[in-house]
C-alpha positions as CSV (number, residue, x, y, z in Angstrom):
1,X,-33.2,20.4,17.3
2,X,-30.0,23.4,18.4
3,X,-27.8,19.9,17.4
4,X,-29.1,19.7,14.2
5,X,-29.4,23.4,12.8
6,X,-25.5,23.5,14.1
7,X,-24.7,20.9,11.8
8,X,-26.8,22.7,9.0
9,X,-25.0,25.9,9.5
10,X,-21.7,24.6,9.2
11,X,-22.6,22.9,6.3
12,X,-24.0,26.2,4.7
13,X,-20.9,28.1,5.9
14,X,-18.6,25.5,4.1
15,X,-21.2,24.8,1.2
16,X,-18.4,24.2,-2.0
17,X,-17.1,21.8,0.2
18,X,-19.9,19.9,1.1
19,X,-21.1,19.8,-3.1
20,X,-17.5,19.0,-4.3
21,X,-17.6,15.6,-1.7
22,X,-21.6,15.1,-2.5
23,X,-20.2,14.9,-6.3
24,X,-17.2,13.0,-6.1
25,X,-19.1,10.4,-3.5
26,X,-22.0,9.7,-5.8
27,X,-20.1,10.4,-8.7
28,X,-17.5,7.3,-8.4
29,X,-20.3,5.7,-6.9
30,X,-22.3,5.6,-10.7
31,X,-18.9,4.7,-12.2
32,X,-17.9,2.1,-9.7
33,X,-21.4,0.3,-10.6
34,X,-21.0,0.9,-13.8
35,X,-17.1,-0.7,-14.3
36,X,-18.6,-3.7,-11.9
37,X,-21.7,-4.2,-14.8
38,X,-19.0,-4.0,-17.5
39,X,-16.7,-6.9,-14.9
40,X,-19.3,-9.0,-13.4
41,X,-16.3,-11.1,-11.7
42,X,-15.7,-7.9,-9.9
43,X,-19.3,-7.9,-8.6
44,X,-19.3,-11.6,-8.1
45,X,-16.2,-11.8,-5.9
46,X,-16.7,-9.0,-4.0
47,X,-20.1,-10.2,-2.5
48,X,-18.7,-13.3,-1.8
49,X,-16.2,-12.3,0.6
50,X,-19.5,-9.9,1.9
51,X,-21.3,-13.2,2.5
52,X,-18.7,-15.1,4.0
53,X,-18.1,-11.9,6.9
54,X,-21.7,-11.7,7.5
55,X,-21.7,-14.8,8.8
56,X,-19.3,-15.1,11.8
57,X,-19.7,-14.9,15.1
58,X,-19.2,-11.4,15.9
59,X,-20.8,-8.0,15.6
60,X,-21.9,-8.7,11.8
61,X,-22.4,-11.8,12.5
62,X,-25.3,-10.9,15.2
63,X,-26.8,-8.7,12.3
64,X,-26.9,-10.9,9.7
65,X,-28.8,-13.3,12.3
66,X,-31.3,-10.1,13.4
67,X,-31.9,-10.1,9.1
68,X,-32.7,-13.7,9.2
69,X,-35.1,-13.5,12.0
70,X,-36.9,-10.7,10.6
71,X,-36.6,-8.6,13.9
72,X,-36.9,-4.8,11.9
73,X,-36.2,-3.6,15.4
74,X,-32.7,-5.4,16.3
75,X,-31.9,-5.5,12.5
76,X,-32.0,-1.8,13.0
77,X,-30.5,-0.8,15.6
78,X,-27.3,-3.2,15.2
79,X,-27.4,-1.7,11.9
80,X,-27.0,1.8,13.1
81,X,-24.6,0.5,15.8
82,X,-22.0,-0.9,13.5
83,X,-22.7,1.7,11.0
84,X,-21.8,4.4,13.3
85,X,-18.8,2.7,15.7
86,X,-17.1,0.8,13.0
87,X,-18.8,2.6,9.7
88,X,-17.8,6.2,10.4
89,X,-16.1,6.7,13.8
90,X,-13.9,4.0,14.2
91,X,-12.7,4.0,10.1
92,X,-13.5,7.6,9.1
93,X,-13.6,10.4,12.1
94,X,-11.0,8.9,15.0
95,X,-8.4,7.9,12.4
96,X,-8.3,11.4,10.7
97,X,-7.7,13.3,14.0
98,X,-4.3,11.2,13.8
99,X,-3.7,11.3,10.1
100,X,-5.4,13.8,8.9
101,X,-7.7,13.4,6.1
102,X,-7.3,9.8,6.1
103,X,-11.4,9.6,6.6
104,X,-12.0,11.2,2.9
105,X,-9.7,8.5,1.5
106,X,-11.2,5.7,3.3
107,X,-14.8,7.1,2.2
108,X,-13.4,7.3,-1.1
109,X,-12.4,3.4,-0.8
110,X,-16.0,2.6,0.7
111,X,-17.9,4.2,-2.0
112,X,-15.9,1.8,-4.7
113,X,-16.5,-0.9,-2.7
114,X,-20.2,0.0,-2.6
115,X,-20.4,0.4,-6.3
116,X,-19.2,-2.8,-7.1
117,X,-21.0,-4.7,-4.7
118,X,-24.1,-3.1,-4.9
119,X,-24.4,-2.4,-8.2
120,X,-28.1,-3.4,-10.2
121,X,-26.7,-5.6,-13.0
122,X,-27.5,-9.5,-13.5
123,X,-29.9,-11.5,-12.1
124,X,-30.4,-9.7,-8.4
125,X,-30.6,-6.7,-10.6
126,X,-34.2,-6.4,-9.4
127,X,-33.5,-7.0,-5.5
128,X,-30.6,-4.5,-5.5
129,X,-32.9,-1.6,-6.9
130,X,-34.5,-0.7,-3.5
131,X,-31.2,-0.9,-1.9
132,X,-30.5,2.1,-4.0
133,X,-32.6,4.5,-1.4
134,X,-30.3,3.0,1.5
135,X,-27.0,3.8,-0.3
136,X,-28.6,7.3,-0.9
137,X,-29.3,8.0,2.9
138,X,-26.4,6.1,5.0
139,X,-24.3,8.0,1.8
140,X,-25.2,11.3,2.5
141,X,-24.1,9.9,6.3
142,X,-20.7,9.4,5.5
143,X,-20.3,12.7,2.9
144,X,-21.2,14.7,6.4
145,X,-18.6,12.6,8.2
146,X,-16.3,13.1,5.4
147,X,-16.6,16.8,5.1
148,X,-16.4,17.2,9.1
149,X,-12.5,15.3,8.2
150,X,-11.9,17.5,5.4
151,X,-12.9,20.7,7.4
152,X,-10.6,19.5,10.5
153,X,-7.6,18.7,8.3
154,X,-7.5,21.9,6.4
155,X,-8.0,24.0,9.7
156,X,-5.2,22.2,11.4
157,X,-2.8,21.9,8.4
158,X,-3.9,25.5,6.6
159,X,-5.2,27.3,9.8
160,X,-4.3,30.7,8.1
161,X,-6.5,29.9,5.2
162,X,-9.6,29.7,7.8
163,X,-8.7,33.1,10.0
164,X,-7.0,30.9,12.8
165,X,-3.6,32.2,14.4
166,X,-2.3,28.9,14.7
167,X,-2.4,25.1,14.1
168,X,-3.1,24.0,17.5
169,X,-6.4,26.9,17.4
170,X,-7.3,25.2,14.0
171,X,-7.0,21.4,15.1
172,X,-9.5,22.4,18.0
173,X,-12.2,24.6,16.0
174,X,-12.1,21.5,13.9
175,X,-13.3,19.3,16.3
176,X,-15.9,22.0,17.0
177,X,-17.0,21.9,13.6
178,X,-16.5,17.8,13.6
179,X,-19.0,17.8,16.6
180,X,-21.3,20.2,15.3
181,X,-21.6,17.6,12.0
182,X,-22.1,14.9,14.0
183,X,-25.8,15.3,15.3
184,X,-26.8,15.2,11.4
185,X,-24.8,12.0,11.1
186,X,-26.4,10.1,13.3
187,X,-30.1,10.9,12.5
188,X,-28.6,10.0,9.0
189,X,-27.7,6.9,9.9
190,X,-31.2,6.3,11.9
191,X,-33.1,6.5,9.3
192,X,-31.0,4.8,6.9
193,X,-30.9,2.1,9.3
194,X,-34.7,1.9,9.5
195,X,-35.3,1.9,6.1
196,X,-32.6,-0.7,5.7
197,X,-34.2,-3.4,8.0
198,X,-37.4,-2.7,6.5
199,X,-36.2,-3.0,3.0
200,X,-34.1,-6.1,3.4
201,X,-36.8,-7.8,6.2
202,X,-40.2,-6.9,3.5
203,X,-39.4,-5.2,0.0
204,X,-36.5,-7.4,-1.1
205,X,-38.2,-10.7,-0.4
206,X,-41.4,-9.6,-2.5
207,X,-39.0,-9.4,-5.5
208,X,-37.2,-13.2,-5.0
């Protein structure tokens, strides 16, 4: 519980930042979906090369098969597995403490991507609506990640601009601050996980 009300008080102490990427994440999210109802193709083309990665024989692969099964359980937690290693560590935090801010662009990429594929227009319209809750919740997942990548970038590249003497002091209170985020992230990306599996395993076949 000291994990997560560290991640809440670094979000309060850097609150503009953490409603300017809340708005601009769920903001091009509403305009991605609504450019993809306005293109269909884009929708259309876009979930077909989603099908066709599902289906191999890796990691996505195994959780497509967990979906198929109907095992909420392993659906879940392979879920959160690749949602957290691939999803935000391995494309969003690691990659940023290289480059920084890279994360924030690909989140940026993501939520585009999202929009378009996700979006509730056509005849899935219906199926896609109770996806809505998940994009909401694993969302909110990756705005934390993408603010803790914003915050280490600017205290690394600006350290001044944060009270820190240099940039080598700034690059390490941003990992502080990253792994001080990163508690809130995961029990994100647990419950969005959860709700997930449950959505896709019971709700979405009541409306097929």
């Amino acid at each position: 519980m000291r994990l997560i009300r560290g991640g809440f008080a670094t979000i309060r102490e850097h609150l503009r930042a953490y409603v300017v990427i809340n708005v601009v994440f769920y903001g091009l999210l509403i305009v991605a979906m609504g450019v993809a109802a306005v293109f269909p193709q884009l929708h259309e083309s876009l979930w077909g090369l989603a099908e066709g990665e599902s289906g191999g024989p890796g990691i996505l692969g195994a959780v497509d098969r967990a979906y198929q099964d109907g095992d909420v359980l392993v659906a879940a937690a392979l879920t959160f597995v690749v949602n957290l290693t691939i999803g935000a560590l391995l494309t969003v935090t690691l990659p940023s403490f290289v480059i920084p801010f890279f994360g924030v662009g690909f989140v940026i990429y993501r939520v585009v991507q999202w929009g378009i594929l996700f979006t509730p227009a056509g005849p899935e319209a219906g199926v896609l609506i109770p996806h809505m809750l998940t994009l909401v919740i694993e969302g909110q997942a990756y705005v934390v990640a993408a603010l803790a990548v914003w915050l280490h970038g600017r205290m690394f590249l600006m350290p001044r601009r944060s009270g820190l003497p240099s940039r080598w002091v700034g690059y390490a209170a941003g990992l502080g601050a990253t792994v001080r985020l990163y508690p809130l992230v995961v029990v994100l990306l647990v419950v969005g996980a959860v709700y997930e599996a449950i959505e896709v395993i019971y709700f979405i076949p009541l409306l097929t």
